[in-house]
N, C-alpha and C positions, 0 to 999 in steps of 0.2 A: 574793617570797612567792607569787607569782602559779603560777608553777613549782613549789613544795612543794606547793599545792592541787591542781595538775593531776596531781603523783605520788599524792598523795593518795587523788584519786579514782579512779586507775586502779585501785590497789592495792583498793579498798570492791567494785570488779566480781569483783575474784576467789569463787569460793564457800566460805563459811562466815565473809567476814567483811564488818563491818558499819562503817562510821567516822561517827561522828554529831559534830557538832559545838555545840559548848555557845555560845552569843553572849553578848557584851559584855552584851546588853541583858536576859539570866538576872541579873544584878548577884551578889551575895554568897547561896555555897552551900554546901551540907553538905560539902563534896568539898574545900574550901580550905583545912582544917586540914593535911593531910598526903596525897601519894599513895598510893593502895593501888590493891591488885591480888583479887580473887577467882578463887581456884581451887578448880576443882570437880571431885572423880576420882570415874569410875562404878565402881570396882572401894570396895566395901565395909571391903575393912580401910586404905582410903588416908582418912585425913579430908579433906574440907574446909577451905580456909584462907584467912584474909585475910592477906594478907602487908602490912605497912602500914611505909612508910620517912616518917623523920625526922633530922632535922638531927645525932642523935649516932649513928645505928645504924636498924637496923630491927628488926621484931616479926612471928615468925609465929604470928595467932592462932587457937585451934580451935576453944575453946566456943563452944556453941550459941548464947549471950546477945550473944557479939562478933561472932558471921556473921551474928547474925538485925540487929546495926545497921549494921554495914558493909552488908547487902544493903540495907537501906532508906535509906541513903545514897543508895547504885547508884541504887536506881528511881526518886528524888527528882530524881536530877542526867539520867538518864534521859528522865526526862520533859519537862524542858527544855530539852533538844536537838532539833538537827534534823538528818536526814539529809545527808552533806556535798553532794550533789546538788542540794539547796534552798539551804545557804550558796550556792554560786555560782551562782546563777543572779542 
């Protein structure tokens, strides 16, 4: 595992992205019902979407009431993270 962390963090120096790490010690979070993904296009006739996989299929959603909770999700699980630079240390 020691070697996926160290690819890890190589990969978090490149720019534009960021790898935070969620701990053990976050316990139980909004984020564990199922994975999702937000995408967010700057061109106006492309929506926004949460893309959210589950055990028979997955769902792309648009309305504004399913990105406005899938984002408050994000910034929940967000904010109990830490940057992967602080996990290893």
């Amino acid at each position: 595992m020691a070697e996926q962390r160290a690819h890890l963090a190589g990969l978090g120096r490149r720019v534009r992205v960021e790898i935070r790490i969620l701990p053990w010690s976050a316990g139980a979070h909004a984020a564990m019902v199922s994975p999702f993904t937000l995408l967010d296009f700057a061109d106006p006739d492309d929506p926004d979407i949460a893309y959210v996989e589950s055990h028979v299929g997955a769902r792309y959603l648009e309305r504004p009431e399913e990105l406005a909770e899938y984002r408050r999700i994000f910034r929940l699980i967000r904010e109990q993270s830490v940057p992967i630079e602080e996990h290893l240390r």
